[in-house]
C-alpha positions in Angstrom: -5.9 17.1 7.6 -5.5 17.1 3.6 -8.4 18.6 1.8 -10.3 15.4 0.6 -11.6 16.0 -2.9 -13.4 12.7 -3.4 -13.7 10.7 0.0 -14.9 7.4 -2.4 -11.4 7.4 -3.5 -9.4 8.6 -0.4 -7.9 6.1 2.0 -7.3 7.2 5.6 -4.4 4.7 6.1 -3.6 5.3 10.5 -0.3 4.2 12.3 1.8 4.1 15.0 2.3 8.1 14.5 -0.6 9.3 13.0 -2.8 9.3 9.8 -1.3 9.1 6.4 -4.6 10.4 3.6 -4.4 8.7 0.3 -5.6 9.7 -2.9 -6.6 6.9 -5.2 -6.6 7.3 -9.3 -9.7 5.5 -10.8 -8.7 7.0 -14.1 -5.4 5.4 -13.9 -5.8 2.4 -12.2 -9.1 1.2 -11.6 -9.0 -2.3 -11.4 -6.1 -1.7 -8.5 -7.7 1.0 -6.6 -11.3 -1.0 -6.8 -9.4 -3.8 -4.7 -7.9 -1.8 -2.2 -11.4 -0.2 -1.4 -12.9 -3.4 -1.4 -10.1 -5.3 1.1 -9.9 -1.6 3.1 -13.7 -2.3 3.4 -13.5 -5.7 4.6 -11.1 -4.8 7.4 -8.5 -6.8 5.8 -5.6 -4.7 5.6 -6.2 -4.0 9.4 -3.1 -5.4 11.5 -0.9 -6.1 8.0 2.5 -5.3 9.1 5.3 -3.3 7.1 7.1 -6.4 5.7 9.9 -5.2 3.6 11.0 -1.2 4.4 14.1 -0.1 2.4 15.6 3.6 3.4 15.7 5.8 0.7 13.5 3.4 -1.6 10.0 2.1 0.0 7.6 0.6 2.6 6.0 -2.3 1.3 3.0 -4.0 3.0 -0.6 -5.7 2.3 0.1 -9.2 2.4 -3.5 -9.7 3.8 -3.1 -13.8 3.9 0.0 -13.9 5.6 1.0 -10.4 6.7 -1.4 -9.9 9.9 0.7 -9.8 13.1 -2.7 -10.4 15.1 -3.5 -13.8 13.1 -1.1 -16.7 13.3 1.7 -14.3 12.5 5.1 -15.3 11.2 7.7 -13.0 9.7 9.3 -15.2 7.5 5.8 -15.4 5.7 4.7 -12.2 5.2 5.2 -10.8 1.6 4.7 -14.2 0.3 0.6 -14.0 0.1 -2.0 -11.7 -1.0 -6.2 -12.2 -1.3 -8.6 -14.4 -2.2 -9.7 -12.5 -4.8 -7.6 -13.3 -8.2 -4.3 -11.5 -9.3 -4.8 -8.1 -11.5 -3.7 -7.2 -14.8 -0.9 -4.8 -14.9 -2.6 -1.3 -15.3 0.9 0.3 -16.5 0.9 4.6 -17.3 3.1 7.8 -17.5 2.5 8.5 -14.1 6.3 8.7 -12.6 6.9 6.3 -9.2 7.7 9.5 -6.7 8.0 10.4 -3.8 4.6 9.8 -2.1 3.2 7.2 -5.0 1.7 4.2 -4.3 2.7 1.4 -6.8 1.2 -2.4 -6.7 3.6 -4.4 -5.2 4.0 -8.0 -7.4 6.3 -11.1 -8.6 8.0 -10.9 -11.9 4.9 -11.6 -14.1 3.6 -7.7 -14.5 0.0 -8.6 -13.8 0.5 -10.6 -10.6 -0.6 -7.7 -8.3 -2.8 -8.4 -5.8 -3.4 -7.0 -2.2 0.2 -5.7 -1.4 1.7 -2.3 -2.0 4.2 0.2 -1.6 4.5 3.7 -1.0 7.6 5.3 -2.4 10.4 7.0 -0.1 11.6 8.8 -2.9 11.8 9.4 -6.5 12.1 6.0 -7.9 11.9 6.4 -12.2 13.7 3.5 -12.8 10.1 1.9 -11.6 8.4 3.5 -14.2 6.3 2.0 -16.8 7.1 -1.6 -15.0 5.1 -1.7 -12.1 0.9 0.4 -11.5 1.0 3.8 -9.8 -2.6 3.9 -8.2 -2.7 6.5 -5.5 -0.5 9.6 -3.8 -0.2 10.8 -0.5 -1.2 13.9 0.5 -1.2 14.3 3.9 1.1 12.2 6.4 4.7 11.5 4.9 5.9 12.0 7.8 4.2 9.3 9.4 5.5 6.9 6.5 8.8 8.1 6.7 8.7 6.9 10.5 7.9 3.5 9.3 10.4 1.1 10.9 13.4 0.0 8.3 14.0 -4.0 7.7 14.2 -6.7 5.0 12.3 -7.9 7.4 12.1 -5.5 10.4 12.5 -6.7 13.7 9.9 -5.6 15.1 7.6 -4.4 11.9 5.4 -1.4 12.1 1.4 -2.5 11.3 -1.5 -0.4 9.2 -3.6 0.2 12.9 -6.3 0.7 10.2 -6.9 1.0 6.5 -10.4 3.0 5.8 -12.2 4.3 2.7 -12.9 7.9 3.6 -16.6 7.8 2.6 -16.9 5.2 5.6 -15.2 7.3 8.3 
């Protein structure tokens, strides 16, 4: 288990192989790492399948309208939704998209993030400075590196559950 510095802002993220610990940057992102607390709280993120897993580049998921494979689930939908809660302003820094990172998955407009994310496969600078790095892993790669590959997968892996440390 990763040494948790600041449980508030750690997310215990658990799936299919084991439990990937998250370390959110409230100095870098707050607005973006206040949401995913507050969906992670609400169980939301619970179920959300992997939608869109490139090798070599990323695992996207947290389509919380559309992405849960236990509530009227459909594939071909998932990606295309986020919250209820309105989109965030871009919260763009120097931090570098690497291996590990967790960036705020969005459409073209830079401050249409809302509940999904990624977490980088790999060093991926050419995503710097154009979409909001708001957390690293540091315990559980592994696990994401297991994550099923698909644009969409076939059968897509799921977040089993998303937690704020503090509340496990």
């Amino acid at each position: 288990m990763a040494d948790i510095k600041d449980p508030e802002n750690t997310i215990l993220l658990e799936l299919k192989d084991g439990q990937v610990v998250i370390e959110l940057l409230p100095d870098v992102a707050p607005q973006h790492v206040a949401r995913m607390k507050e969906l992670a709280r609400s169980g939301a993120y619970d179920n959300v399948v992997f939608h869109r897993v490139i090798d070599g580049f990323m695992a996207q998921t947290g389509d919380v309208a559309n992405g849960n494979a236990e509530k009227d689930f459909n594939i071909r939908l998932a990606g295309t939704g986020g919250s209820d809660m309105p989109d965030l302003p871009a919260e763009f820094s120097k931090l570098p998209h690497e291996r590990g990172t967790i960036g705020a998955a969005r459409s073209a407009n830079p401050n249409s993030a809302n509940s999904q994310f990624f977490i980088n496969f790999s060093d991926n600078s050419f995503l710097n400075g154009q979409y909001t790095v708001y957390g690293r892993v540091i315990s559980g790669m592994e696990h994401v590196d297991a994550i099923t590959r698909g644009e969409p997968p076939a059968n897509p892996d799921r977040i089993v559950s998303m937690k704020v440390a503090a509340d496990a």
